[in-house]
N, C-alpha and C positions, 0 to 999 in steps of 0.2 A: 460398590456395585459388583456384583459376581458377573464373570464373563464365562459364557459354556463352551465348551468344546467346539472342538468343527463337526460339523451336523454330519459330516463323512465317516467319522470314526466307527470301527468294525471290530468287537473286542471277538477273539478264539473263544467258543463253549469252553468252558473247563466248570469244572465243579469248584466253586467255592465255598466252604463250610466255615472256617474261621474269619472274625471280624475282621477287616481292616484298617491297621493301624496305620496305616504308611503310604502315600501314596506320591510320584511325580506328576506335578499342575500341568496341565497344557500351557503352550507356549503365550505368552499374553499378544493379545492383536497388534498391539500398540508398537510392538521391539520391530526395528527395520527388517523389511522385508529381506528373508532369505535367499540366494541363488536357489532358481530354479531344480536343480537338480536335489539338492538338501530340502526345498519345500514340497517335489515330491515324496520325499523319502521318510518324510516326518508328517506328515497331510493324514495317513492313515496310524493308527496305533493299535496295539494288542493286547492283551492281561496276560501276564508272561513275570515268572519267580524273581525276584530283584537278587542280582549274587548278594550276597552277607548280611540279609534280611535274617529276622529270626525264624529259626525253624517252622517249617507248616503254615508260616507267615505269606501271601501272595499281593504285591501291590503292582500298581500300574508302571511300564515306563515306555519308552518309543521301540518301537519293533528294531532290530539293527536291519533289517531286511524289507523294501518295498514292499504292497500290498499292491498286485493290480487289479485295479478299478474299472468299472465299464465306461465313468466318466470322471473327466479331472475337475477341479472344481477350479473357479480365479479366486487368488487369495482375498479377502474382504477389506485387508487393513487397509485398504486408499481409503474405502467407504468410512471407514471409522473416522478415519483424518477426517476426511469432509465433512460428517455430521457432526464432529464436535470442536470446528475451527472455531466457533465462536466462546469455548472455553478460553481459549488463549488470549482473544483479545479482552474479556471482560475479567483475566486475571490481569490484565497488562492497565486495561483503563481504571480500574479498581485502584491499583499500587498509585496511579497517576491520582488520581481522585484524591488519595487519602495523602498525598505530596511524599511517599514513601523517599521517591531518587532524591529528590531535594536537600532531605531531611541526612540522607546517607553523601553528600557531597564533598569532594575533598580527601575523599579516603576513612571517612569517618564510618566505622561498624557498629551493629547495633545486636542484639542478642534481642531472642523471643520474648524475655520478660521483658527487656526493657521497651521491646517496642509495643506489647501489651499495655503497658504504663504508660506511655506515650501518648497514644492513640486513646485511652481509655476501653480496650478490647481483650475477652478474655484469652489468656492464653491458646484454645487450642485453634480457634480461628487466625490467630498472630501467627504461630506454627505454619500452618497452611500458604498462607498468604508466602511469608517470605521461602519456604518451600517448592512453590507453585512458580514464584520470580526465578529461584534460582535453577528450578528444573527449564525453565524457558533461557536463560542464558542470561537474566537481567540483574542477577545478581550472584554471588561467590560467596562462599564460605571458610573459612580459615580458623582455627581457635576456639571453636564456639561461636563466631562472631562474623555476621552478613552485611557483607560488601557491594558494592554497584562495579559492575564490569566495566571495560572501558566504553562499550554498546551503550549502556545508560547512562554514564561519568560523560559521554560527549553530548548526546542527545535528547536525554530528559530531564539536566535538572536544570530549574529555571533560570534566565539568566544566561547562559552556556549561546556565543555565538549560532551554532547550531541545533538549537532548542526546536524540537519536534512537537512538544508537549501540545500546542496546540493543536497540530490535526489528531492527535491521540484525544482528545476533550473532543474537537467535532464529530468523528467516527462514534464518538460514543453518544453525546448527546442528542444529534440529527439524523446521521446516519444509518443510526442502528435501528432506531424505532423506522423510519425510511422503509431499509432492508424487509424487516418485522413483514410489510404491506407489498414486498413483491411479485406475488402473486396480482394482488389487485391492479398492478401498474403494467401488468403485462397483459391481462384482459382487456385494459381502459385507456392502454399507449397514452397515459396524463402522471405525471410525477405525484409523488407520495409525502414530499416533506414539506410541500407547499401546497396552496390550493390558488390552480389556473383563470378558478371565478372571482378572486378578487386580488390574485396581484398580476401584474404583467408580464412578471419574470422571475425568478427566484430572487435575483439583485435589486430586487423596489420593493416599497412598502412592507418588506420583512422585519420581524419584531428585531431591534434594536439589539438586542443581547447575545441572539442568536446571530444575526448580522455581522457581530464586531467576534463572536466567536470564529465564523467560519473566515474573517480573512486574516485575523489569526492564524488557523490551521494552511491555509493559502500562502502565508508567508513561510510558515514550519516549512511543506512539503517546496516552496519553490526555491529556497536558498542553496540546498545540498545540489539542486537539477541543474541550479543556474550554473553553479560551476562545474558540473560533467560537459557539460553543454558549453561551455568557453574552451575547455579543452578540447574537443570534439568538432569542433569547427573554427575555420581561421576568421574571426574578427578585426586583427589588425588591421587590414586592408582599408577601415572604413573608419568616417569620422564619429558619426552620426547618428544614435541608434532611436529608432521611435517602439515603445514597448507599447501594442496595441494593446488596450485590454490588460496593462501592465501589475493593475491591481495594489498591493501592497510597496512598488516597487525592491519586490528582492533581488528579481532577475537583474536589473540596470544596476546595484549597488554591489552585485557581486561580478558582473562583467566588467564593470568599473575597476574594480579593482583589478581583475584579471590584466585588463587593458589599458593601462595609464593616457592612452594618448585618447581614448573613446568618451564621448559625451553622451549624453540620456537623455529623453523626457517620456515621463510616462503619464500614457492618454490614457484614460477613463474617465468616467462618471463623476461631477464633482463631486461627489461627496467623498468616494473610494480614491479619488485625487489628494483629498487632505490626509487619509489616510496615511497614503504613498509617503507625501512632505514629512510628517513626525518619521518615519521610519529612515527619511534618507537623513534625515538634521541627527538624528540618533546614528547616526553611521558616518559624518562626517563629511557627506559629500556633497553639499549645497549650491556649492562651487561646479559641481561636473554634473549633474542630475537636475532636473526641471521637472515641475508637475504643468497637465494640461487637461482641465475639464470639457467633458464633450461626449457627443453621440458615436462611435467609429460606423455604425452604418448609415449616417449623413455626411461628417465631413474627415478627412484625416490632415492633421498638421502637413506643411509642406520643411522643405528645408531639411531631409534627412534622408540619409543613403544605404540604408539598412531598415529594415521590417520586422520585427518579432512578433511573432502570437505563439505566445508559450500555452497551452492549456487553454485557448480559446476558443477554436474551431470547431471540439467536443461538443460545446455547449449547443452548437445551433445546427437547424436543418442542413441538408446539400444546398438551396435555393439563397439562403443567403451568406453561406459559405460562400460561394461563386462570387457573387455580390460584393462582398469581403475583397475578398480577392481582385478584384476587378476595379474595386476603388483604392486598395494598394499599389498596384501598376498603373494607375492614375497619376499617384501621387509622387511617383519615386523617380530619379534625374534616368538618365541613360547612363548604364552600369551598375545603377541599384543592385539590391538582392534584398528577399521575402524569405526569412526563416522561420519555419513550423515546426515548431516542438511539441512533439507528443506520444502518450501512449500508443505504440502505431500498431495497428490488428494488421497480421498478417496479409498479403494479397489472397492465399488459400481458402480465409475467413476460417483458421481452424485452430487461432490463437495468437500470441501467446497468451498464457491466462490472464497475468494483469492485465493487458490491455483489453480481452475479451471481459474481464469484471468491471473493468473501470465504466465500459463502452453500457454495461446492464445497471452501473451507477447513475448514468447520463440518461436512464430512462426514469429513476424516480425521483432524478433532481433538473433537467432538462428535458428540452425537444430533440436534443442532438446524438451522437451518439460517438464511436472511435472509430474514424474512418483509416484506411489501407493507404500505403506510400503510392501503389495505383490510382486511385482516386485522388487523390490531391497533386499528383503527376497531371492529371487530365483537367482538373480544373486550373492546375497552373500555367498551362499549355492553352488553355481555353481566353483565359485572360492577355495573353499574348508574353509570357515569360518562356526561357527559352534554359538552354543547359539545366535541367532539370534534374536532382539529384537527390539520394537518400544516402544520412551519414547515420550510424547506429552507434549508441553506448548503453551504457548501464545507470538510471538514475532512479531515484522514488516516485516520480513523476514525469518521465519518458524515457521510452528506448529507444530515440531517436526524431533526427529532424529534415525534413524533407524543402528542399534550397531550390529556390528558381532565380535565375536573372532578365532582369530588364535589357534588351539587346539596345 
């Protein structure tokens, strides 16, 4: 695809009579944006003699000298990026699809043909692909021969502790088509990858494949958070941790381990309970980890000194958010503590991005949305919890958790 010039360009009259054999591209949109003073300076361009061109010869190059303008223009490249983010990820889900990192694990390299032969694809699309991986960072080249970086040698090939692959498969198979209908889910305020007239929730009566797909991706995205999130906040203090809404149990299997002295059980849904059990007996911790099937907005287990809702608050309105809440400091002895982990939107409401996309995810896959450290300060406060605090890190699935204690 040919990219044009900037709509600004001003070329000097001059007469030109001889063909043009030779000329300097405009700069491609794509290259990082310039300092300002250089992207003025290069914003306008001229038809000006190239030195050691051939004779009579005249092509294009950049003025060495500013052009002033009646108006400046804003560079376009963010636009670019934005309109074609979803290149990236459908070179990224693609490689994943076709089990590319898997297949490369270990250090094993693989050349164009050979992975043309492999795959049964022809050459110039094989090119592409592993091209298209290694311009994105996912894969290295040495020799002739394409490698997985350590970015995909840790997290996409299957198998690998922290195996991402699955939210990379649900982003692609649920979320994209989702996305696809965003428009209609912000006209209809009703989610897009489920339909509200015949199931109750996105977590009931979901087709089965789909279902075990996305708490797959729910265990990818919550293993690497769980552990930002132990470092991030002092758990040793406490024995006893209840993982509301715990899901796959990754969070408890990885604070466990953080914690040697700390015990688990994680409450959900029977079904997403048995879940939980295969993943914690896969991890060895049967002994420190419990599963507990049940409703968290009718009853919550007693017996525990600590609160987690990692990623669950999103999902549901303010009304029973509160409700939540309110049945946590119910449940919890004197000195408790309620941790909320989450993508947290700014108190400004003017970002940061992931948390503000995450928050426009929750409208085509929930009622809820990503609420502020202020809001959930006021609802923890409302409930009767007290020392009230927000601790921030850096995770794939929060940047940060907001702490209240039961006085």
């Amino acid at each position: 695809m040919l990219v044009a010039p900037s709509i600004g360009a001003i070329f000097e009259t001059r007469a030109v009579t001889a063909r043009l054999k030779s000329f300097e591209p405009p700069v491609n949109i794509w290259e990082s944006a310039m300092p300002n003073h250089q992207r003025a300076a290069t914003r306008m361009t001229t038809l000006a003699h190239q030195p050691g061109s051939i004779p009579g010869e005249t092509g294009l190059r950049a003025a060495d000298r500013s052009i002033v303008t009646t108006q400046e223009l804003p560079p376009a490249v963010p636009l670019m990026a934005l309109s074609t983010g979803f290149w990236a990820f459908k070179t990224l889900a693609a490689a994943h699809e076709l089990d590319l990192f898997s297949r490369l694990a270990s250090g094993a390299g693989i050349t164009v043909a050979e992975l043309a032969e492999a795959l049964g694809l022809h050459q110039r699309p094989a090119e592409m692909l592993l091209t298209g991986c290694a311009a994105l960072g996912l894969l290295e080249k040495a020799g002739g021969r394409y490698r997985n970086t350590p970015l995909s040698e840790t997290y996409l090939v299957k198998g690998k502790p922290y195996y991402f692959g699955g939210f990379v498969q649900m982003a692609d198979k649920r979320l994209y088509a989702g996305w696809g209908r965003l428009a209609e889910a912000l006209r209809t305020n009703r989610p897009t990858t489920w339909d509200p007239a015949v199931q109750s929730s996105m977590f009931e009566g979901a087709d089965p494949t789909m279902l075990a797909l996305f708490w797959e991706a729910m265990h990818s995205l919550s293993t690497m958070t769980a552990r930002k999130l132990g470092e991030a906040v002092d758990l040793g203090q406490f024995r006893r941790l209840l993982d509301i809404g715990g899901g796959s149990g990754a969070y408890d299997i990885e604070l466990c381990k953080q914690y040697e002295a700390l015990r688990a059980t994680v409450f959900d849904l029977p079904h997403v309970a048995a879940i939980a059990a295969g993943k914690i007996a896969e991890a060895g911790l049967t002994d420190r980890i419990e599963t507990a099937g049940g409703n968290f907005f009718e009853q919550l287990p007693g017996d525990h000194d600590v609160h987690l809702l990692s990623m669950i608050m999103h999902d549901w309105d303010e009304a029973k958010n509160r409700a939540l809440l309110r049945r946590s400091f119910e449940a919890l002895p004197s000195g408790g503590a309620v941790v909320i982990s989450e993508l947290l939107v700014n108190d400004e409401k003017t970002g940061p991005a992931p948390a503000a996309l995450m928050s426009l995810n929750m409208l085509i896959e929930t009622e809820g949305r990503n609420y502020t450290p202020a809001e959930y300060s006021e609802w923890l406060e409302e409930a009767g919890f007290r020392h009230v605090e927000t601790v921030w890190f850096d995770a794939p699935a929060a940047n940060g958790a907001v702490i209240g204690r039961k006085p």
